[in-house]
PDB file of N, CA, C and O in Angstrom:
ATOM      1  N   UNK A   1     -21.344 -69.631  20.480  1.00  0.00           N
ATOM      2  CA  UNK A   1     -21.040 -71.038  20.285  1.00  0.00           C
ATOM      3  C   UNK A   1     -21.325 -71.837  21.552  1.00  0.00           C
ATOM      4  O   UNK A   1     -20.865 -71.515  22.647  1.00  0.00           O
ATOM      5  N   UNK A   2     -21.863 -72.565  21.411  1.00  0.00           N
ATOM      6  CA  UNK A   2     -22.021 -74.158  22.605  1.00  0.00           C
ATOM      7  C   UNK A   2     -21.401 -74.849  22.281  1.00  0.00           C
ATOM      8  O   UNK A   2     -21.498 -75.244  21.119  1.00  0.00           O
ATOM      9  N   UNK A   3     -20.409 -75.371  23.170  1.00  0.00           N
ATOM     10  CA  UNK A   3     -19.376 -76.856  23.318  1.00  0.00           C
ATOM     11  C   UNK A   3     -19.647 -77.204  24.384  1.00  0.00           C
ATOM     12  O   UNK A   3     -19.867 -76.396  25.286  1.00  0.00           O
ATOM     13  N   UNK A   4     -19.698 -78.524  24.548  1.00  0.00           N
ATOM     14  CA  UNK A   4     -19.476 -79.519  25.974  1.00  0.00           C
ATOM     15  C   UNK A   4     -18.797 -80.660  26.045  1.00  0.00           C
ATOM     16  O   UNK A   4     -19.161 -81.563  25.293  1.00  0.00           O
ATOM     17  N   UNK A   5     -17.854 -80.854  26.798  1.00  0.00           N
ATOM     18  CA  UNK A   5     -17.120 -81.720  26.578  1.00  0.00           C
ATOM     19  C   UNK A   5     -17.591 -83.119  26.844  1.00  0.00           C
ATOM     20  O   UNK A   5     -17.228 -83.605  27.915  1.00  0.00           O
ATOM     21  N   UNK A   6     -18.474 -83.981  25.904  1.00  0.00           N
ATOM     22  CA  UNK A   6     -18.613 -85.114  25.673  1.00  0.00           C
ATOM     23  C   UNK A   6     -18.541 -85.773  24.454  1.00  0.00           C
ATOM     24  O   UNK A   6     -18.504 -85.182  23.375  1.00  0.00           O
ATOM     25  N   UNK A   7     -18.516 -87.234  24.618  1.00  0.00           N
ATOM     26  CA  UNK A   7     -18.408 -87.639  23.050  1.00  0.00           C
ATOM     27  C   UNK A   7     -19.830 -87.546  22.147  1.00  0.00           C
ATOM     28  O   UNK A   7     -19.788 -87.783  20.940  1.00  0.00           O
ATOM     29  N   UNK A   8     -21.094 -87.183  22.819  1.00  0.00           N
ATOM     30  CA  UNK A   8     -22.533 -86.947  22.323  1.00  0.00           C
ATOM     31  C   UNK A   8     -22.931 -85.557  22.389  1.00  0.00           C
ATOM     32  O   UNK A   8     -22.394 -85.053  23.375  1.00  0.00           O
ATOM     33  N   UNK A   9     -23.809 -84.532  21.612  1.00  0.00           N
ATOM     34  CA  UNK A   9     -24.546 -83.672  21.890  1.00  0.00           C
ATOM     35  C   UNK A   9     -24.825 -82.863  20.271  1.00  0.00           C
ATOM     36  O   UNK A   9     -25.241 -83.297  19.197  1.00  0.00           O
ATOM     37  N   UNK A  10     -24.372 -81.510  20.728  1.00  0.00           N
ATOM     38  CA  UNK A  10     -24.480 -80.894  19.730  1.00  0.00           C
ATOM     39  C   UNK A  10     -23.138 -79.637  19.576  1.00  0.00           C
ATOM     40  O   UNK A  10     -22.617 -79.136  20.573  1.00  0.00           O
ATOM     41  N   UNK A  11     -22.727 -79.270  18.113  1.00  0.00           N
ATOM     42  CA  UNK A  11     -21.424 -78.790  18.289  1.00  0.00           C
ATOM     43  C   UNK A  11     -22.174 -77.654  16.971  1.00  0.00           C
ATOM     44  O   UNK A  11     -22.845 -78.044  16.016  1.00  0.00           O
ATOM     45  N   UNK A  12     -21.865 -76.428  17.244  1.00  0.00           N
ATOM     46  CA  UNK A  12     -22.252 -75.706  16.700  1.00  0.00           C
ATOM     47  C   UNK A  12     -20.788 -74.430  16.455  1.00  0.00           C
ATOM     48  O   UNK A  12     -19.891 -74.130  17.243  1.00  0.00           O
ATOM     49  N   UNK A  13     -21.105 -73.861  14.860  1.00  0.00           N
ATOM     50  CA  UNK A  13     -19.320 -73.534  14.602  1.00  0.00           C
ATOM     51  C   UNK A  13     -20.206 -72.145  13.403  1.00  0.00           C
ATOM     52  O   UNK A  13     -21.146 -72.318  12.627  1.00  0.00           O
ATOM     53  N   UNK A  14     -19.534 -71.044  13.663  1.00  0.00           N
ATOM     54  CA  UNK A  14     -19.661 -69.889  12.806  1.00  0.00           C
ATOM     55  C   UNK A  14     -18.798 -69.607  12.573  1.00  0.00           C
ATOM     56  O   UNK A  14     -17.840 -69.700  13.340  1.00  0.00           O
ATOM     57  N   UNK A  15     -18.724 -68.967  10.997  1.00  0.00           N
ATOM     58  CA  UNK A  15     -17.789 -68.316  10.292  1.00  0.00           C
ATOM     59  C   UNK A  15     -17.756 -67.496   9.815  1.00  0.00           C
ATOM     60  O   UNK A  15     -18.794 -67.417   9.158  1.00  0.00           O
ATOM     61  N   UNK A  16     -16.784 -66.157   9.577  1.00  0.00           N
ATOM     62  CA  UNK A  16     -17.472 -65.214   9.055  1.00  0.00           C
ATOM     63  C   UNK A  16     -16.034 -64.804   8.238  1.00  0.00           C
ATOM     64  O   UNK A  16     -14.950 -65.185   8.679  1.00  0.00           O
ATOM     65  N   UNK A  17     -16.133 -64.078   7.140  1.00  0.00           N
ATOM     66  CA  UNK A  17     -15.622 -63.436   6.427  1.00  0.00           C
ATOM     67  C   UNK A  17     -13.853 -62.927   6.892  1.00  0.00           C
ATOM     68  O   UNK A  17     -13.944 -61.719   7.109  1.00  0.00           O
ATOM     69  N   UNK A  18     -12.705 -63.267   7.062  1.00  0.00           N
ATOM     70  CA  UNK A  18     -11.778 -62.824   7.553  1.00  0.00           C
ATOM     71  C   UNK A  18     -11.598 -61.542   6.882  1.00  0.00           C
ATOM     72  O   UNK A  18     -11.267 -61.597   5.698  1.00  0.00           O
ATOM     73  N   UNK A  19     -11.768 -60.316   7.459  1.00  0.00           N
ATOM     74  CA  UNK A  19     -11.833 -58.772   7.143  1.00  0.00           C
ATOM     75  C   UNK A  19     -10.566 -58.194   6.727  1.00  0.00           C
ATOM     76  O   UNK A  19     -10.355 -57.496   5.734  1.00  0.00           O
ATOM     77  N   UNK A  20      -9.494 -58.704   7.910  1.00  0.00           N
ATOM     78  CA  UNK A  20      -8.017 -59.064   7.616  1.00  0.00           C
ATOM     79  C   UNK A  20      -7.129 -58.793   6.165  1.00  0.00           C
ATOM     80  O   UNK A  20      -6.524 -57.857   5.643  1.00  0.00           O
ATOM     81  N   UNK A  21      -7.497 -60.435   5.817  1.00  0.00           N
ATOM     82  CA  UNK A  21      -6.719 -61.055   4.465  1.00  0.00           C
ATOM     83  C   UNK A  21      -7.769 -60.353   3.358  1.00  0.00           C
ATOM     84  O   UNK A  21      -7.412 -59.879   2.279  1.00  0.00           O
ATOM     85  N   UNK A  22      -9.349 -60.401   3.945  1.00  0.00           N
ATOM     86  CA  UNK A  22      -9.880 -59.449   2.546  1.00  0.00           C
ATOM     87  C   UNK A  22      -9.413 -58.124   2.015  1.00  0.00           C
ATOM     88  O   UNK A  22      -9.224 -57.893   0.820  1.00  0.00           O
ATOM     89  N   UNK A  23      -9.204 -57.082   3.218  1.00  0.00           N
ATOM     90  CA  UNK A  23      -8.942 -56.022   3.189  1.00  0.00           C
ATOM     91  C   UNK A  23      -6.968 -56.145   2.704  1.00  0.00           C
ATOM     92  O   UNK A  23      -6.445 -55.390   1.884  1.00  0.00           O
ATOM     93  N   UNK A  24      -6.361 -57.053   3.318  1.00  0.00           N
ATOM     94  CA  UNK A  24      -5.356 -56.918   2.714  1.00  0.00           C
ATOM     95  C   UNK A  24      -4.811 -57.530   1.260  1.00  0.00           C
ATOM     96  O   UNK A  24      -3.630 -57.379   0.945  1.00  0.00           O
ATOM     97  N   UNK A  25      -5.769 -58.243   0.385  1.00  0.00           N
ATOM     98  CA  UNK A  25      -5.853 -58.640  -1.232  1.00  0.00           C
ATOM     99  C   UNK A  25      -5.941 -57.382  -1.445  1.00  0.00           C
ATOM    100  O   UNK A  25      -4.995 -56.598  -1.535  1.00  0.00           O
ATOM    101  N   UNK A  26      -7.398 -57.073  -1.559  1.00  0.00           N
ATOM    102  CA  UNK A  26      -8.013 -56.009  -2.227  1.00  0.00           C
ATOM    103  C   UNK A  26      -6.946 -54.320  -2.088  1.00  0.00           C
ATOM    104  O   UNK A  26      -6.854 -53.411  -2.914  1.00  0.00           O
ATOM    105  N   UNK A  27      -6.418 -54.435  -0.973  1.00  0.00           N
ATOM    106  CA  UNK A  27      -5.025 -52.906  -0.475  1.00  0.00           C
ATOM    107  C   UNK A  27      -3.838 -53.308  -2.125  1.00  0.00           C
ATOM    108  O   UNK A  27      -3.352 -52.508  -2.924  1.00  0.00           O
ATOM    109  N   UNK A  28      -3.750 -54.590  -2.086  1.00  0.00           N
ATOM    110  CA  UNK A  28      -2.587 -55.156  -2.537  1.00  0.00           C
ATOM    111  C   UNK A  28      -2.660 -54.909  -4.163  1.00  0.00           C
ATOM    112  O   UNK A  28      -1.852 -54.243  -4.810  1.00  0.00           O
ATOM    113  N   UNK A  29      -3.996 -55.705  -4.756  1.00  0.00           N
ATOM    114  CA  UNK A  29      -4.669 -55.753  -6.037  1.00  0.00           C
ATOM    115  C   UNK A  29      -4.610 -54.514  -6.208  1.00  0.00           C
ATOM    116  O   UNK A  29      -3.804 -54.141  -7.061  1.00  0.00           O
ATOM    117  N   UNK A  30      -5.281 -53.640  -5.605  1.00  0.00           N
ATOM    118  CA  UNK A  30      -5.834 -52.209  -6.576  1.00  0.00           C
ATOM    119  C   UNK A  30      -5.957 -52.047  -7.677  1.00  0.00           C
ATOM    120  O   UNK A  30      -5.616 -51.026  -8.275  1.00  0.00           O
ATOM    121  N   UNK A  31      -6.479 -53.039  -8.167  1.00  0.00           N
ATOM    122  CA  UNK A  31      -7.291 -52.725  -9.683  1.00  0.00           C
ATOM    123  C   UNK A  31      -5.797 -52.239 -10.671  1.00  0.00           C
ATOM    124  O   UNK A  31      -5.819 -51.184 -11.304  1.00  0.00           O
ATOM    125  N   UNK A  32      -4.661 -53.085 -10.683  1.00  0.00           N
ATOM    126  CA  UNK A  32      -3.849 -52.527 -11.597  1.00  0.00           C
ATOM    127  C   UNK A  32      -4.250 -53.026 -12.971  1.00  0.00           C
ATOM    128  O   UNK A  32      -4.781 -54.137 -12.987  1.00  0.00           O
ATOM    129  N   UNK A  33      -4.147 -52.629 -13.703  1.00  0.00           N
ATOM    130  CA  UNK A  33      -4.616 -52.791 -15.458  1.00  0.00           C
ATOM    131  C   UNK A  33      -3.173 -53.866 -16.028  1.00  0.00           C
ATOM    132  O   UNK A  33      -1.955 -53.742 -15.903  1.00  0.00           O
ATOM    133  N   UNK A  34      -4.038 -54.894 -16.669  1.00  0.00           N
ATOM    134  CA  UNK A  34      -2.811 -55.886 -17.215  1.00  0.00           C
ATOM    135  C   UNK A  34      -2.185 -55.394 -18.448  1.00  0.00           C
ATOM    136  O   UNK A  34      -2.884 -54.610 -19.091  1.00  0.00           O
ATOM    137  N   UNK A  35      -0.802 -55.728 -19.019  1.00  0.00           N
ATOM    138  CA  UNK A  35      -0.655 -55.911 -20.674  1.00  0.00           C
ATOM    139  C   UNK A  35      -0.209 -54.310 -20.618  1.00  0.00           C
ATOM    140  O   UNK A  35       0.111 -53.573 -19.685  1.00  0.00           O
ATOM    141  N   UNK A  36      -0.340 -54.112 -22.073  1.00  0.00           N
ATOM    142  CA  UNK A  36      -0.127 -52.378 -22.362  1.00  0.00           C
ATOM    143  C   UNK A  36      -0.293 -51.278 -21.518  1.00  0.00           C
ATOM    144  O   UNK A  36       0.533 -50.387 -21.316  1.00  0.00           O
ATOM    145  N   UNK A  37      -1.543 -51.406 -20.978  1.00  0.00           N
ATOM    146  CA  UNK A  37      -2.368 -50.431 -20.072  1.00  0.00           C
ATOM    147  C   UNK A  37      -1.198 -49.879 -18.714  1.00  0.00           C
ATOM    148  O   UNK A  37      -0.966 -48.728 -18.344  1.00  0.00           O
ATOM    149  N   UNK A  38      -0.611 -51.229 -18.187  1.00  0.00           N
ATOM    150  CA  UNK A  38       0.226 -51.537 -16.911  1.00  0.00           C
ATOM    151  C   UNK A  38       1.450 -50.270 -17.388  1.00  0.00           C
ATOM    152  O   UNK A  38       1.307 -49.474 -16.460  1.00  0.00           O
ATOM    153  N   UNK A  39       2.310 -49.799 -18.112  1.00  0.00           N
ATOM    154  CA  UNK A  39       2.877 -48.593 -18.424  1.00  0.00           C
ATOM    155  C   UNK A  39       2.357 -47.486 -18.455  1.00  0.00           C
ATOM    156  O   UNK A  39       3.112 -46.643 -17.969  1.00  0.00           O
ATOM    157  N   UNK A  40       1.170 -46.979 -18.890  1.00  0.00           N
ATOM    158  CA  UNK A  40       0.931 -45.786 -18.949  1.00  0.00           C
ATOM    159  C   UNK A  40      -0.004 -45.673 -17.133  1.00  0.00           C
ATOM    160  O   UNK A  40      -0.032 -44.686 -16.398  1.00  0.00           O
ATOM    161  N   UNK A  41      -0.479 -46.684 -16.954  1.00  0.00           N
ATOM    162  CA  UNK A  41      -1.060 -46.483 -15.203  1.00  0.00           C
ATOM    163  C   UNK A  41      -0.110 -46.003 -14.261  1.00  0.00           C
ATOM    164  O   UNK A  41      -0.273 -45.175 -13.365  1.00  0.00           O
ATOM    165  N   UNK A  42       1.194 -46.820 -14.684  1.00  0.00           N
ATOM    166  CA  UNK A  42       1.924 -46.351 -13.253  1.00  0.00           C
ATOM    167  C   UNK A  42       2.604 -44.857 -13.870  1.00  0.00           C
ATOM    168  O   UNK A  42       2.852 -43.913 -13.120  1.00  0.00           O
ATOM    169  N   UNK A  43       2.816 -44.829 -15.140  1.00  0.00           N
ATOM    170  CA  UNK A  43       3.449 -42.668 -15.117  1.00  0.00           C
ATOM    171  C   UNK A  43       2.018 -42.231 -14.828  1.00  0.00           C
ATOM    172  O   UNK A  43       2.130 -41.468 -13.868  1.00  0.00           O
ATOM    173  N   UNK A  44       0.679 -42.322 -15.171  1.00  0.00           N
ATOM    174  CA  UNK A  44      -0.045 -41.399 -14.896  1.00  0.00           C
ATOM    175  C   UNK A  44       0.055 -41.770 -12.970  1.00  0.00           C
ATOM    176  O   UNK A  44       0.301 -40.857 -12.181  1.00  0.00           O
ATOM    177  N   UNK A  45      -0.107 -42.765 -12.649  1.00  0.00           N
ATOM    178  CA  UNK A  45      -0.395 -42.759 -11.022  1.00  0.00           C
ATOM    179  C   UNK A  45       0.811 -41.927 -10.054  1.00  0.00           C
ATOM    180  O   UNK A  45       0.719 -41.210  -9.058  1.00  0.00           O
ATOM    181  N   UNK A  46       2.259 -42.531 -11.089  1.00  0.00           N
ATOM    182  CA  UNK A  46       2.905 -41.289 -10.226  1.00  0.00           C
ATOM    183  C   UNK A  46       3.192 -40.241 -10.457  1.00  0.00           C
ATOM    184  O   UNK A  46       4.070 -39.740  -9.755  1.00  0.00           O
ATOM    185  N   UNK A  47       2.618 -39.487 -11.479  1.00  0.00           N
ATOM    186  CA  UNK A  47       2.324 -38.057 -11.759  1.00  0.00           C
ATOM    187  C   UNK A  47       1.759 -37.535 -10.799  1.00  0.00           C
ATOM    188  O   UNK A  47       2.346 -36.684 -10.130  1.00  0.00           O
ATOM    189  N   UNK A  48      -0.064 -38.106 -10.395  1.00  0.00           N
ATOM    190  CA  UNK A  48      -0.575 -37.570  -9.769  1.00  0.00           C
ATOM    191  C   UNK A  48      -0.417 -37.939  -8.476  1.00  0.00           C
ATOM    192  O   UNK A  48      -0.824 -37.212  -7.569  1.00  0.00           O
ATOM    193  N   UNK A  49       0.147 -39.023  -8.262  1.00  0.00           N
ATOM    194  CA  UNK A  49       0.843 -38.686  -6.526  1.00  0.00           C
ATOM    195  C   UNK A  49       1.550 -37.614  -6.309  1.00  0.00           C
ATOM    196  O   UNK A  49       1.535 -36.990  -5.248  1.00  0.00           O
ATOM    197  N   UNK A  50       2.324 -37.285  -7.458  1.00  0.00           N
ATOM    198  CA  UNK A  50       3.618 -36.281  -6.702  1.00  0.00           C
ATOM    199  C   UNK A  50       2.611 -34.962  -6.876  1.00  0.00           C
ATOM    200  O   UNK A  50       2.607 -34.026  -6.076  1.00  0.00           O
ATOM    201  N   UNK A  51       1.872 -35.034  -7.897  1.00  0.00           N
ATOM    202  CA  UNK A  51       0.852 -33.326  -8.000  1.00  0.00           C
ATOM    203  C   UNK A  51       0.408 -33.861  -6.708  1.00  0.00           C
ATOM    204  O   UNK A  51       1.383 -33.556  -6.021  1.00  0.00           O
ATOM    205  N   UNK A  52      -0.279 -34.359  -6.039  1.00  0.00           N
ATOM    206  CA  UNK A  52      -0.785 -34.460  -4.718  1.00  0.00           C
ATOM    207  C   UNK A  52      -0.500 -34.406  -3.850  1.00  0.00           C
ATOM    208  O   UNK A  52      -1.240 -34.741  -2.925  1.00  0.00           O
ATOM    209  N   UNK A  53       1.051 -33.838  -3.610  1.00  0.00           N
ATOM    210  CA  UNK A  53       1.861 -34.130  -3.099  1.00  0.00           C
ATOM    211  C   UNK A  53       1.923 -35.296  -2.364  1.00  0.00           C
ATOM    212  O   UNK A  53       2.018 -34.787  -1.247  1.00  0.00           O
ATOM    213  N   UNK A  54       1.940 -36.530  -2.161  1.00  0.00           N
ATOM    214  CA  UNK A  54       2.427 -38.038  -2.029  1.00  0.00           C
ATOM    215  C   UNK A  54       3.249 -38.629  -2.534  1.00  0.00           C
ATOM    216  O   UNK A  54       3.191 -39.603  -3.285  1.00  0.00           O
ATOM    217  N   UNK A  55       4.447 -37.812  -1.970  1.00  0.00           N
ATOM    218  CA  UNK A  55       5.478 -38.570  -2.714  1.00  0.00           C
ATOM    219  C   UNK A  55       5.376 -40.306  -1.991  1.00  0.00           C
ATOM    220  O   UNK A  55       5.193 -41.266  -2.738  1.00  0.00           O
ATOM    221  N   UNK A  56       5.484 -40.426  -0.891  1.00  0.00           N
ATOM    222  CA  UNK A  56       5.678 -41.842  -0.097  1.00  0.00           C
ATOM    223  C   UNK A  56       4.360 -42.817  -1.378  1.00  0.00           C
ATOM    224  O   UNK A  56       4.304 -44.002  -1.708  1.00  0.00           O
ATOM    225  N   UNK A  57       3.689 -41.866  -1.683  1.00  0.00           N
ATOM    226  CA  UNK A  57       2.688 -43.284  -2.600  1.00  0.00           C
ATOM    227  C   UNK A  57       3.652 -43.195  -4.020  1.00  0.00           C
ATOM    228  O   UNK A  57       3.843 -44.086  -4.847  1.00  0.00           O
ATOM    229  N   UNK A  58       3.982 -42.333  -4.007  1.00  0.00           N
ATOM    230  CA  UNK A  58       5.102 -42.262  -5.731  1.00  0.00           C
ATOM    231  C   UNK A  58       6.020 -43.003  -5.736  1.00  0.00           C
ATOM    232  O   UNK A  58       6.481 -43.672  -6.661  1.00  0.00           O
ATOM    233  N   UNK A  59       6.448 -42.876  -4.268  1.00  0.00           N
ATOM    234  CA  UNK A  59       8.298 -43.773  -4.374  1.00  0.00           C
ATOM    235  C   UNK A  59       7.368 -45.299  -4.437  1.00  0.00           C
ATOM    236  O   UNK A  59       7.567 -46.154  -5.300  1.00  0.00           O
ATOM    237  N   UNK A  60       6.633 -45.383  -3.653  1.00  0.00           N
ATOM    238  CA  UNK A  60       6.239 -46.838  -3.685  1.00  0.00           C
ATOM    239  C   UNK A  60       5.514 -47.486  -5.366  1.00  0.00           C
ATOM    240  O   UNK A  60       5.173 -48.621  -5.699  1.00  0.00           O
ATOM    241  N   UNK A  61       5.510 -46.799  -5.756  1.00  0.00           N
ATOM    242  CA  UNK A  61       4.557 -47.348  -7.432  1.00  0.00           C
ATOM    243  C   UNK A  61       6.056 -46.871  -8.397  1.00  0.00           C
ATOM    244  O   UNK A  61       6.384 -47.163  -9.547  1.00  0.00           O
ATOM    245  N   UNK A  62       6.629 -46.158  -7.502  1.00  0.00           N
ATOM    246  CA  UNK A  62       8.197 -46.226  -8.705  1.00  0.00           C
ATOM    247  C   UNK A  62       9.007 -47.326  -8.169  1.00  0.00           C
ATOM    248  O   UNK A  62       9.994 -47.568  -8.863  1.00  0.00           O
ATOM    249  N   UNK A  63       8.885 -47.949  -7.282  1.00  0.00           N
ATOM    250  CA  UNK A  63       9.930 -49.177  -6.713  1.00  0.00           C
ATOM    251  C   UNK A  63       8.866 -50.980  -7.378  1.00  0.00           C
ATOM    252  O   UNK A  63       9.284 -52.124  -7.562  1.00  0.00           O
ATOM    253  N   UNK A  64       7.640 -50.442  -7.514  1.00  0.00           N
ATOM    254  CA  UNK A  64       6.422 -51.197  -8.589  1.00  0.00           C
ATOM    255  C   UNK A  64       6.811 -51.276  -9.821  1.00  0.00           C
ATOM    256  O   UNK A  64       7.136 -52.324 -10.381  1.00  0.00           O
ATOM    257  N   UNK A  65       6.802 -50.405 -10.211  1.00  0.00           N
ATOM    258  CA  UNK A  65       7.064 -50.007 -11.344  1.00  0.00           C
ATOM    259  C   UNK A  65       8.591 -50.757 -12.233  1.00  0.00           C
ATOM    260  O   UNK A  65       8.534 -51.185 -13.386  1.00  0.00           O
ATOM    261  N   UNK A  66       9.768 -50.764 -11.429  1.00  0.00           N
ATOM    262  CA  UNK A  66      10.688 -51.193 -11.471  1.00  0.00           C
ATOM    263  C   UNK A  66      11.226 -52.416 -11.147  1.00  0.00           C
ATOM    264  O   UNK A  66      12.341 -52.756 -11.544  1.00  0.00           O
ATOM    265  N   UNK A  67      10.168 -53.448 -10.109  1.00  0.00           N
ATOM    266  CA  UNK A  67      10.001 -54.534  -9.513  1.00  0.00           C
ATOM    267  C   UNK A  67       9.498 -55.484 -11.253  1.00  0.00           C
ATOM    268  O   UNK A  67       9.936 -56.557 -11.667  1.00  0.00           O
ATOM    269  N   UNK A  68       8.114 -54.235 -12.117  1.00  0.00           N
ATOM    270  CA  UNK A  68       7.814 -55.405 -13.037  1.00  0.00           C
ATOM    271  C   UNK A  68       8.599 -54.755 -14.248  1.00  0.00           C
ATOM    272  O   UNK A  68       7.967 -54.688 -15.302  1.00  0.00           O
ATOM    273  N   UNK A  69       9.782 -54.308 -14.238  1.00  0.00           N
ATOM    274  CA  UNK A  69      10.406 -54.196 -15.573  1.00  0.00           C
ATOM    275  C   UNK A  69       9.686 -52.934 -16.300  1.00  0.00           C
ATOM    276  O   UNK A  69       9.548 -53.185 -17.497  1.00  0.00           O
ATOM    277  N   UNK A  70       9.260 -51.846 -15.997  1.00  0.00           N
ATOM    278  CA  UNK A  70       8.409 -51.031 -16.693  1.00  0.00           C
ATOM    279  C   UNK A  70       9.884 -49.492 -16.437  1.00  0.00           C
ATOM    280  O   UNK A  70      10.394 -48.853 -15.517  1.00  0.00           O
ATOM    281  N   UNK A  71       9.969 -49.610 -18.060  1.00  0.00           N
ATOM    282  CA  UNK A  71      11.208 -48.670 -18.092  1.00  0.00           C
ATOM    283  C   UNK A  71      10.800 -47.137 -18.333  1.00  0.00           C
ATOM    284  O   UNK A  71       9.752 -47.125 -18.979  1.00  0.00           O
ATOM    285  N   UNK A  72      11.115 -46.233 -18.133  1.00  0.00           N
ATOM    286  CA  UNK A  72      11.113 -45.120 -18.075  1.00  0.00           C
ATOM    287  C   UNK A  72      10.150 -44.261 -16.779  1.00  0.00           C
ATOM    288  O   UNK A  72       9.896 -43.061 -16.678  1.00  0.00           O
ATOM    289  N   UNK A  73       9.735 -45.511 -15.820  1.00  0.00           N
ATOM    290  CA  UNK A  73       9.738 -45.008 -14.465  1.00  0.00           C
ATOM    291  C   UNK A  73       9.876 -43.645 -13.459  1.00  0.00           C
ATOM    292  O   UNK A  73       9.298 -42.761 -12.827  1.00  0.00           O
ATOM    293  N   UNK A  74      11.764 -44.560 -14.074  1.00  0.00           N
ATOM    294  CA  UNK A  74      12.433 -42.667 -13.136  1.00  0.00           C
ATOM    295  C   UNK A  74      12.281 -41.787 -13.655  1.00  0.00           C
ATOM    296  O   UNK A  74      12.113 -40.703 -13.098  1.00  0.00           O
ATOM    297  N   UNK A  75      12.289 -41.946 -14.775  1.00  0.00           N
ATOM    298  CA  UNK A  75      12.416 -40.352 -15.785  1.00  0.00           C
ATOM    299  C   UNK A  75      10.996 -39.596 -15.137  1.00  0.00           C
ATOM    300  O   UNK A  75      10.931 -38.491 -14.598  1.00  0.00           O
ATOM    301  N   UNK A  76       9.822 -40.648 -15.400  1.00  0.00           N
ATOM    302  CA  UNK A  76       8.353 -39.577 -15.145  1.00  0.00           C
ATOM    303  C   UNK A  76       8.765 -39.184 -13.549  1.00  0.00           C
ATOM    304  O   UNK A  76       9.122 -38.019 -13.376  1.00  0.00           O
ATOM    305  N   UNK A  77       8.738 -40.070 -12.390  1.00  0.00           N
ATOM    306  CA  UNK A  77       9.437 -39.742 -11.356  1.00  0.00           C
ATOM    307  C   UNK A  77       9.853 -38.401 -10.945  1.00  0.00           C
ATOM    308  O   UNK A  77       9.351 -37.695 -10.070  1.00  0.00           O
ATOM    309  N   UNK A  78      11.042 -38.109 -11.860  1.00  0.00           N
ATOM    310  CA  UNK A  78      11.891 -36.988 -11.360  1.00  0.00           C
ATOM    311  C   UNK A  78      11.193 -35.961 -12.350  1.00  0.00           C
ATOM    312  O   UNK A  78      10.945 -34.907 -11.763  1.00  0.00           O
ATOM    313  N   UNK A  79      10.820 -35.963 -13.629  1.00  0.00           N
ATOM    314  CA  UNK A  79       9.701 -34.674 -13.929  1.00  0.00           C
ATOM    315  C   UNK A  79       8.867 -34.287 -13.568  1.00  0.00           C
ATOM    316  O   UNK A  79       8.610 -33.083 -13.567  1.00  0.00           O
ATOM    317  N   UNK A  80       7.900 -35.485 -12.984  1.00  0.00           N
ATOM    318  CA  UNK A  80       6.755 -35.236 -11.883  1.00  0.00           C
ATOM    319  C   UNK A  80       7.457 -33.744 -11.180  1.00  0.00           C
ATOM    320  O   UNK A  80       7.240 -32.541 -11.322  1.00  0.00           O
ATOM    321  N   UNK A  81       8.373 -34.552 -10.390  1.00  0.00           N
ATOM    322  CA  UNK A  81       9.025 -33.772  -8.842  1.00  0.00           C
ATOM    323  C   UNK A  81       9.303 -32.469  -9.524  1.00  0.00           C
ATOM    324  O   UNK A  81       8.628 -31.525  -9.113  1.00  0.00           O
ATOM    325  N   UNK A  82      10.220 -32.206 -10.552  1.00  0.00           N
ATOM    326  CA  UNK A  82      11.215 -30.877 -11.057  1.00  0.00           C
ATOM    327  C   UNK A  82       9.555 -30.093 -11.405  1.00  0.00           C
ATOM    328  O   UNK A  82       9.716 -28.882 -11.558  1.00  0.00           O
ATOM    329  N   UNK A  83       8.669 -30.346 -11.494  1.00  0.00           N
ATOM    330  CA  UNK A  83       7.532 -29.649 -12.152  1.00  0.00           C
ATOM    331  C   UNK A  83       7.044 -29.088 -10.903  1.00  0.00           C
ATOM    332  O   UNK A  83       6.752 -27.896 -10.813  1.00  0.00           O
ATOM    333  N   UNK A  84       6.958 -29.816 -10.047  1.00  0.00           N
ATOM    334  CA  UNK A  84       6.603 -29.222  -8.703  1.00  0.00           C
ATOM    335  C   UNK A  84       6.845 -28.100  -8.287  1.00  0.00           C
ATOM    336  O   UNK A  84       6.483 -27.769  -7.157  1.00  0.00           O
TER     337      UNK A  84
END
């Protein structure tokens, strides 16, 4: 960039993509499925967290899960785990 401090010349300004706030939508979004779909995503997602062992990604999509009203949560939750 060139600046000079007068009231005449030329003022030249770049912008680029904030990597930031993109990367933190897109972390946030993850492609969750709207309507019907939104129940069976989060038991299958925390099934296979806990088979993966991840629980810390399980507790977090079971505290999701429970944030949008999606009932029977805990139950897959704790069968996930007892299957383990």
């Amino acid at each position: 960039p060139l600046a000079k401090h007068s009231p005449l010349g030329q003022f030249r300004f770049s912008v680029s993509a904030n990597d930031i706030v993109n990367t933190k939508i897109v972390a946030k979004n993850d492609n969750i499925p709207q309507g019907t779909d939104l129940t069976s995503y989060y038991y299958s997602s925390i099934e296979a967290a806990v088979a993966a062992n991840d629980i810390p990604k399980a507790l977090t999509l079971l505290d999701e899960a429970k944030e949008l009203g999606i009932e029977g949560a805990q139950q897959v939750f704790v069968k996930a785990v007892n299957r383990k």
